[in-house]
C-alpha positions as YAML, in Angstrom:
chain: A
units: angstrom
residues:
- id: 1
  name: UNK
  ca: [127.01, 100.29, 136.29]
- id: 2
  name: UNK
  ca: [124.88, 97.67, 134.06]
- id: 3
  name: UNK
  ca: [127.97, 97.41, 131.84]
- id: 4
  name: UNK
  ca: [130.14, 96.78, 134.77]
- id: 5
  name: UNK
  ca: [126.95, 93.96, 136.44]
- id: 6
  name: UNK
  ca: [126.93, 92.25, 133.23]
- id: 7
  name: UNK
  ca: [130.53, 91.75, 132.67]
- id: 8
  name: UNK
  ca: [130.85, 90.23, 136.32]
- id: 9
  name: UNK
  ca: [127.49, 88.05, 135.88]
- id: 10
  name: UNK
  ca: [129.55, 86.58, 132.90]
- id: 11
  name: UNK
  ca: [132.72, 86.11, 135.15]
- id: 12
  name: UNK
  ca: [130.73, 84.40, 137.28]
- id: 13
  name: UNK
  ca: [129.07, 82.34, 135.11]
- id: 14
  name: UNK
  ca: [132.20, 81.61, 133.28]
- id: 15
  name: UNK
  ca: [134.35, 80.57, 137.05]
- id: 16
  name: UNK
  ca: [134.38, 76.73, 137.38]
- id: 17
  name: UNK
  ca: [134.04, 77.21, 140.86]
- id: 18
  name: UNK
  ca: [130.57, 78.64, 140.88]
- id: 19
  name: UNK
  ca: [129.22, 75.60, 139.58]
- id: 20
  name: UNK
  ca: [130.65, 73.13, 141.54]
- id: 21
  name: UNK
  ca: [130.76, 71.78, 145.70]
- id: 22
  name: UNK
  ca: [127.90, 72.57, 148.19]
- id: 23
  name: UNK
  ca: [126.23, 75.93, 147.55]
- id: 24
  name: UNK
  ca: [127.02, 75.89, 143.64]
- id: 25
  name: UNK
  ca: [125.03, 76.26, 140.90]
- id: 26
  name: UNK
  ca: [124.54, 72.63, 140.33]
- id: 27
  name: UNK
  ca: [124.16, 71.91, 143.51]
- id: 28
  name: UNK
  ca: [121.55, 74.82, 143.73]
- id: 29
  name: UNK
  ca: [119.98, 73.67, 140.37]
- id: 30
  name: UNK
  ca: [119.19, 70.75, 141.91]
- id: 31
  name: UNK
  ca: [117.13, 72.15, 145.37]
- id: 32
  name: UNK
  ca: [115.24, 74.30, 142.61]
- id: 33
  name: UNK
  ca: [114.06, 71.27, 140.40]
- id: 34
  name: UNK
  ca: [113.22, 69.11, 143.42]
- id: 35
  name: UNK
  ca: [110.94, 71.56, 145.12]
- id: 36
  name: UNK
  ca: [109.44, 72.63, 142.27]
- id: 37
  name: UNK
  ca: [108.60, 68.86, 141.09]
- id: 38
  name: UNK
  ca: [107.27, 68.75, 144.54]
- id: 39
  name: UNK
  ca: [105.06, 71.51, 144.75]
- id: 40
  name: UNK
  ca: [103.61, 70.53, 141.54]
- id: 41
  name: UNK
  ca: [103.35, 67.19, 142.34]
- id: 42
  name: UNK
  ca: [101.44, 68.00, 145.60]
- id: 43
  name: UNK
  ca: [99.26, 70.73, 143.08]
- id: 44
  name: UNK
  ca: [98.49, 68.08, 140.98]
- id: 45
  name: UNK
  ca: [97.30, 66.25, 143.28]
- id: 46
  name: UNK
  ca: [94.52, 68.54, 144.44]
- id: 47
  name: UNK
  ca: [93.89, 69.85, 141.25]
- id: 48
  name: UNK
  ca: [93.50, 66.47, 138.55]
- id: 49
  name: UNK
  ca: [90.93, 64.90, 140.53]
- id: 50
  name: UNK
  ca: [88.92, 67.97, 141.32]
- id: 51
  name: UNK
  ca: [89.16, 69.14, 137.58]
- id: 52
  name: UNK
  ca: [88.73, 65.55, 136.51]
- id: 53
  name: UNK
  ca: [85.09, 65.11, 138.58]
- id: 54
  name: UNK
  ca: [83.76, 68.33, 137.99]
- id: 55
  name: UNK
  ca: [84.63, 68.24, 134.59]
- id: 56
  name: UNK
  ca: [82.98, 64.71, 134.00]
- id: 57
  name: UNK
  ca: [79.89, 65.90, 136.30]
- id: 58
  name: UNK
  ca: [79.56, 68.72, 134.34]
- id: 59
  name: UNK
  ca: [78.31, 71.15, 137.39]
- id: 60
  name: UNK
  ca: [80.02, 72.76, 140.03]
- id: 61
  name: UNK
  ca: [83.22, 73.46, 138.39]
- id: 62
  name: UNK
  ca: [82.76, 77.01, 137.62]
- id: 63
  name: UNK
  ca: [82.52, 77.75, 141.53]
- id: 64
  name: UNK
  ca: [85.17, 75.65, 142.14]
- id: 65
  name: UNK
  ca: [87.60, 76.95, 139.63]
- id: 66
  name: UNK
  ca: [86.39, 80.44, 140.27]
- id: 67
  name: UNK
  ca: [87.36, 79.71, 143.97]
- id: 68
  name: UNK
  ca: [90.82, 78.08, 143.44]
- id: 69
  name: UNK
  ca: [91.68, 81.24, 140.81]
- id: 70
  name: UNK
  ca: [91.50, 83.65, 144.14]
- id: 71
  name: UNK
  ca: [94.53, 82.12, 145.95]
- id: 72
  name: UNK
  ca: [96.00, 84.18, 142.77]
- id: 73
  name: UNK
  ca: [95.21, 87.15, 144.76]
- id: 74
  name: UNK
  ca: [97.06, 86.16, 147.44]
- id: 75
  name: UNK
  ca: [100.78, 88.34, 147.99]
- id: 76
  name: UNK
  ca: [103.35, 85.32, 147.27]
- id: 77
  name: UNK
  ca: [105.39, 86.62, 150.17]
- id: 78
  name: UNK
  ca: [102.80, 86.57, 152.70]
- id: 79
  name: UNK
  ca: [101.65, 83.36, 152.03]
- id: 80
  name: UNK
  ca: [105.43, 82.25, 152.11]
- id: 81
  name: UNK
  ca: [105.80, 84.10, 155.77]
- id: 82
  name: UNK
  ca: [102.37, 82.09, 157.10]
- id: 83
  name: UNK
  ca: [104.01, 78.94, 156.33]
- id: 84
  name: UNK
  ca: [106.94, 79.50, 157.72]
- id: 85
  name: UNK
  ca: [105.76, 80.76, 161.02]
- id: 86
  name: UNK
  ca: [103.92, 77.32, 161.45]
- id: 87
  name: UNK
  ca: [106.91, 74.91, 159.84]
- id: 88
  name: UNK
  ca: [110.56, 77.11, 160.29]
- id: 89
  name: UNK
  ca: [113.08, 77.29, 158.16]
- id: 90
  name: UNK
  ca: [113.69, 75.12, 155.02]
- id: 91
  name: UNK
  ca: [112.53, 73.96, 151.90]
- id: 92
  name: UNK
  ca: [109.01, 72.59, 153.05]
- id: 93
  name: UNK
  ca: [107.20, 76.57, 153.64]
- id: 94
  name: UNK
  ca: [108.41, 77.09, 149.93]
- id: 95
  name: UNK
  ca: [107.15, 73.83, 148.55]
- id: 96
  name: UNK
  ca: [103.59, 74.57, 150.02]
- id: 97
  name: UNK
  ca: [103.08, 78.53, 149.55]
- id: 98
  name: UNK
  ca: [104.03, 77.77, 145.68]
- id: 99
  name: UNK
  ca: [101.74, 74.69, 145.40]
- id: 100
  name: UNK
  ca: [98.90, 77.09, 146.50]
- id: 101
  name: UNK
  ca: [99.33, 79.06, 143.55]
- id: 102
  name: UNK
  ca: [100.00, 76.02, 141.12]
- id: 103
  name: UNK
  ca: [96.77, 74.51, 141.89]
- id: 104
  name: UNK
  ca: [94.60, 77.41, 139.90]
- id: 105
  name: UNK
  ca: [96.33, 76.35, 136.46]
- id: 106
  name: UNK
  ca: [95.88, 73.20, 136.43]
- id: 107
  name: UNK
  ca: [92.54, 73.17, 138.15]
- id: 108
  name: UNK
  ca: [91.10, 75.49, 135.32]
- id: 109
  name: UNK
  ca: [92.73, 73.58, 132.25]
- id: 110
  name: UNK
  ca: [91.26, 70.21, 133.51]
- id: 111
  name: UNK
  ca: [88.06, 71.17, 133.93]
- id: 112
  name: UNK
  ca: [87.63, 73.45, 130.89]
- id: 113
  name: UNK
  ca: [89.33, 70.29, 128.85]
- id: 114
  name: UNK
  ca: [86.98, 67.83, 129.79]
- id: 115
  name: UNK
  ca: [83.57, 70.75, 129.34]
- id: 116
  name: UNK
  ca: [84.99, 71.34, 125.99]
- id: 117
  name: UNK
  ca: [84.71, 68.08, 124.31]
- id: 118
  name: UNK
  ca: [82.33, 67.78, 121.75]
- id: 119
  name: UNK
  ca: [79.37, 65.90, 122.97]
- id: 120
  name: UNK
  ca: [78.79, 63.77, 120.41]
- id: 121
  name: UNK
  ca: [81.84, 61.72, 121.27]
- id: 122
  name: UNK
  ca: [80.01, 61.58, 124.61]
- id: 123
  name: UNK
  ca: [77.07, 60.61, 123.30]
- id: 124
  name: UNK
  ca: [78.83, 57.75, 120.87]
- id: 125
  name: UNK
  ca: [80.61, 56.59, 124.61]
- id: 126
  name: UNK
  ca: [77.41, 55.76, 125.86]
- id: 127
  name: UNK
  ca: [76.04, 54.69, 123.14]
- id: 128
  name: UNK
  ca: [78.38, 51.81, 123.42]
- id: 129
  name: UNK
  ca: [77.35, 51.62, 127.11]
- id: 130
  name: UNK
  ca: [80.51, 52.60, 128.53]
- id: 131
  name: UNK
  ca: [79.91, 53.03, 132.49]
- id: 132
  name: UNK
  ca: [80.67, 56.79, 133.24]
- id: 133
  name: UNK
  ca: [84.61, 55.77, 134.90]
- id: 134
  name: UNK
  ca: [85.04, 53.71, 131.43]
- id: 135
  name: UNK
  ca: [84.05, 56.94, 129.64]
- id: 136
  name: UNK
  ca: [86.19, 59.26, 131.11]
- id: 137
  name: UNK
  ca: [89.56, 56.98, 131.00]
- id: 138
  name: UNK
  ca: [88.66, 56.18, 127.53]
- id: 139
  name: UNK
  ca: [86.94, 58.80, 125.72]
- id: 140
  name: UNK
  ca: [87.32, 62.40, 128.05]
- id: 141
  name: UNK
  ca: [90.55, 62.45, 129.26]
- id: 142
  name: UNK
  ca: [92.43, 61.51, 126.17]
- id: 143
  name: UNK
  ca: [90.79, 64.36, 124.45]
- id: 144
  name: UNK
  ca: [91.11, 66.41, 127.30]
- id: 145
  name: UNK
  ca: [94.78, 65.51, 127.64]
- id: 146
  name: UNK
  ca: [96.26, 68.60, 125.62]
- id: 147
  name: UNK
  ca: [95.00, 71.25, 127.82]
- id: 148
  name: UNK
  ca: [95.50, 69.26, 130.59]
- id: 149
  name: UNK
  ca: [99.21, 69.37, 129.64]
- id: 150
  name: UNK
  ca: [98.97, 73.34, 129.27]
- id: 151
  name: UNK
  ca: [97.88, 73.29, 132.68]
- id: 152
  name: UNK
  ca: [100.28, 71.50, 134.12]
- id: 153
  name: UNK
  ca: [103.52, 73.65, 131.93]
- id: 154
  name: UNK
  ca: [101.96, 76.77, 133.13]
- id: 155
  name: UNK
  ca: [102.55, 75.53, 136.57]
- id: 156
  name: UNK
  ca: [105.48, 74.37, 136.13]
- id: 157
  name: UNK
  ca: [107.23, 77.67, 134.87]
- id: 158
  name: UNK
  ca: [105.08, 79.37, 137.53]
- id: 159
  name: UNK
  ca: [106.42, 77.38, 139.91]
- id: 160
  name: UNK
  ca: [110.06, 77.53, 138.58]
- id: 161
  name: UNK
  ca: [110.17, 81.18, 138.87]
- id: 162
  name: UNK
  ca: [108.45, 81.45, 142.48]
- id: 163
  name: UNK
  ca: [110.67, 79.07, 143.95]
- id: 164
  name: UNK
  ca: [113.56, 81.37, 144.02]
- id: 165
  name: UNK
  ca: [111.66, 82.56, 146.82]
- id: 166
  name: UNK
  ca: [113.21, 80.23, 149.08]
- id: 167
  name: UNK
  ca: [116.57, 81.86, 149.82]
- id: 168
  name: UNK
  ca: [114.56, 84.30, 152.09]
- id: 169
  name: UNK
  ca: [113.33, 81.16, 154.45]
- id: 170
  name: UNK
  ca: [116.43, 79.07, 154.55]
- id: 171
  name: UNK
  ca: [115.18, 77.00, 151.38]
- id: 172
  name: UNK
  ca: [118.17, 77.15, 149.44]
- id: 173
  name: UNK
  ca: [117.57, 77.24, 145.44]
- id: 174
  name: UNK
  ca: [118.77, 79.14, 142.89]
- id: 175
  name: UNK
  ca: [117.33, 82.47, 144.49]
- id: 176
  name: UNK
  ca: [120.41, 82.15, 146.92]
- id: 177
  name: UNK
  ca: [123.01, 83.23, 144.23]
- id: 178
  name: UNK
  ca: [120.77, 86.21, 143.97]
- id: 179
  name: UNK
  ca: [120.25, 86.79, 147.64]
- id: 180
  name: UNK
  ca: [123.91, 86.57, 148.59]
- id: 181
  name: UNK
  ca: [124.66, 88.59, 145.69]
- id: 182
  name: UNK
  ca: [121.92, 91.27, 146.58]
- id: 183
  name: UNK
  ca: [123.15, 91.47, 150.55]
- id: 184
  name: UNK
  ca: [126.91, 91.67, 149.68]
- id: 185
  name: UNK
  ca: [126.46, 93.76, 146.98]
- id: 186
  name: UNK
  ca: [127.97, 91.44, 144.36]
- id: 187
  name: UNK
  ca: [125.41, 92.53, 141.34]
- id: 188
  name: UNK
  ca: [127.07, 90.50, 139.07]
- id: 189
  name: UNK
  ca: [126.61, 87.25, 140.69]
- id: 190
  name: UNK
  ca: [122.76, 88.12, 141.58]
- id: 191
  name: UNK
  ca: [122.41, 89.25, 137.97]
- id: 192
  name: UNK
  ca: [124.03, 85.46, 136.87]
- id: 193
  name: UNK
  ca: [121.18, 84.10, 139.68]
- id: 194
  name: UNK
  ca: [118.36, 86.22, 137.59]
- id: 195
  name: UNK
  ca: [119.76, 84.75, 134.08]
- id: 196
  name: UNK
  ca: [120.04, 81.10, 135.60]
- id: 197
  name: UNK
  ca: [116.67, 81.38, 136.46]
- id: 198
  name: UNK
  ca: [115.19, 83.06, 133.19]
- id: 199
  name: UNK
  ca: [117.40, 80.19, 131.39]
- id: 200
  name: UNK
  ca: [115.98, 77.65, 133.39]
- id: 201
  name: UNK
  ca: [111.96, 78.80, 132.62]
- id: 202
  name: UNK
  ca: [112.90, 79.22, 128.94]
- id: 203
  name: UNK
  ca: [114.08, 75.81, 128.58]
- id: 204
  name: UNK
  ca: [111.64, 73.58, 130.68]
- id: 205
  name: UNK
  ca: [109.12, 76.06, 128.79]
- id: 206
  name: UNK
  ca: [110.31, 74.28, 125.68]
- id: 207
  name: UNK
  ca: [110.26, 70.55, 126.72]
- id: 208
  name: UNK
  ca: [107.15, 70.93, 128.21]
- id: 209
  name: UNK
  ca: [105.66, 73.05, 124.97]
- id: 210
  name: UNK
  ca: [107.11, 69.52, 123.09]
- id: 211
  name: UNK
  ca: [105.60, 67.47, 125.51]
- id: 212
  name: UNK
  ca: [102.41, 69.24, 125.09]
- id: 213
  name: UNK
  ca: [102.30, 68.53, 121.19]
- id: 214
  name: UNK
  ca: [102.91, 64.82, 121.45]
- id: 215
  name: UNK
  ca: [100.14, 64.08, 123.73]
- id: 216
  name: UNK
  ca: [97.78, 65.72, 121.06]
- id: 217
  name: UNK
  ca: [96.09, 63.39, 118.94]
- id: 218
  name: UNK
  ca: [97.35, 63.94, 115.77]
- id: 219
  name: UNK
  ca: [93.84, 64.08, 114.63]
- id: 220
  name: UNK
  ca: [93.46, 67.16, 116.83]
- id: 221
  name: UNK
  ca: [96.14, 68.72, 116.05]
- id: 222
  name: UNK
  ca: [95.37, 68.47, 111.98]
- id: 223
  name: UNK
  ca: [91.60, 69.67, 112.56]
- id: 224
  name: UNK
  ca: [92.95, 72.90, 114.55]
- id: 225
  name: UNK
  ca: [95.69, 73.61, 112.07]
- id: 226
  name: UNK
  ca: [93.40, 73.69, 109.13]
- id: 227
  name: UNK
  ca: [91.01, 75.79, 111.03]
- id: 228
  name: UNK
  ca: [93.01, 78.27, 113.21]
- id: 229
  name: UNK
  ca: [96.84, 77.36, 112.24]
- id: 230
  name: UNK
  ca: [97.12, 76.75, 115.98]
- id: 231
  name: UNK
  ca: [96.77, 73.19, 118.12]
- id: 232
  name: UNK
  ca: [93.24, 73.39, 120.00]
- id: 233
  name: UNK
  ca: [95.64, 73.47, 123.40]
- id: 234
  name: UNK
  ca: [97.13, 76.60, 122.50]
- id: 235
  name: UNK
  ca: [93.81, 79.11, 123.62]
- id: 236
  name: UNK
  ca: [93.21, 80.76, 126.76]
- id: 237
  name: UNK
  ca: [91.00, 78.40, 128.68]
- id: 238
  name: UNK
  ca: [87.36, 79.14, 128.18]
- id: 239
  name: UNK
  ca: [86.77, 78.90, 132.06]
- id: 240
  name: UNK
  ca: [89.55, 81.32, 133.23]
...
């Protein structure tokens, strides 16, 4: 039965037909990307300046982040449901239940970023009587930028994967190959869905991983290879 699934996910795959027109996987590919670059648009939005203050304040955070890491708690499908009672059908239940839970990541990465400078560049910022905006543009967020960026991929595949979600509200996405395939008992073409999907994560993984590296000072990045082999973005944050 897997043989026989795998062998028609590849048919599938391999039909020009599936990829092309309204309801293909381009066309598909495309109601994925934009709700997720919503969602974690809308995340971000929440999440840098709260991370960002608290970070720079240097109190408060820990309840804060500690709060926002609940919503993790919170069944996906549910939350999905709730939103869609209040706003119907579409793409717009699925762009908000999946922002909840992309806020936590990023949320976390700022803030532990910006409490795990070393203070003595703080101190050498006011030193030069930089005014405490001036010293976060300039001296905490660029330092702070590399685990920022981890916070920010980790939504993004997050996000990526929860979106397929949206074929069970009307949302369209790349969860409707799987959907369709599920209900008419085509296992094939929902097991071509799943790989899209998996292919998908793997890949922005990647580019964002890349992404990740360049905004690292290169400074940073030689200091935490000669003492860990590792970029100082790669740990678990401290705060989760």
């Amino acid at each position: 039965m897997s043989g026989s699934a795998l062998g028609d996910a590849f048919v599938y795959l391999n039909d020009p037909l599936s990829w092309t027109g309204t309801g293909g996987i381009l066309d598909l590919l495309g109601d994925h990307l934009w709700m997720t670059f919503v969602a974690v648009l809308l995340a971000a939005a929440v999440a840098l300046p709260l991370g960002l203050w608290f970070g720079h304040a240097g109190r408060g955070g820990a309840v804060v982040v500690a709060t926002a890491n609940l919503t993790r708690a919170l069944p996906t499908l549910a939350l999905l449901y709730i939103f869609t009672a209040g706003l119907g059908l579409g793409q717009w239940p699925t762009i908000l239940a999946v922002a909840v839970f992309a806020v936590p990541p990023i949320l976390s990465n700022t803030w532990t970023g910006l409490r795990d400078i070393d203070p003595a560049a703080r101190d050498a910022g006011v030193g030069m009587g930089m005014s405490g905006a001036r010293l976060l543009r300039d001296v905490e967020l660029p330092l702070a930028l590399p685990l920022v960026a981890a916070g920010v991929r980790t939504a993004v595949v997050q996000v990526v994967a929860t979106v397929s979600l949206a074929s069970l509200v009307g949302g369209g996405g790349l969860g409707l190959i799987i959907s369709n395939g599920i209900f008419t008992q085509r296992y094939g073409q929902a097991l071509a869905g799943a790989l899209i999907v998996v292919v998908l994560c793997l890949g922005l993984e990647g580019l964002l991983a890349g992404a990740q590296r360049l905004l690292t000072p290169r400074a940073i990045r030689a200091g935490g290879r000669r003492r860990t082999g590792v970029t100082v973005a790669d740990p678990a944050p401290a705060g989760a």
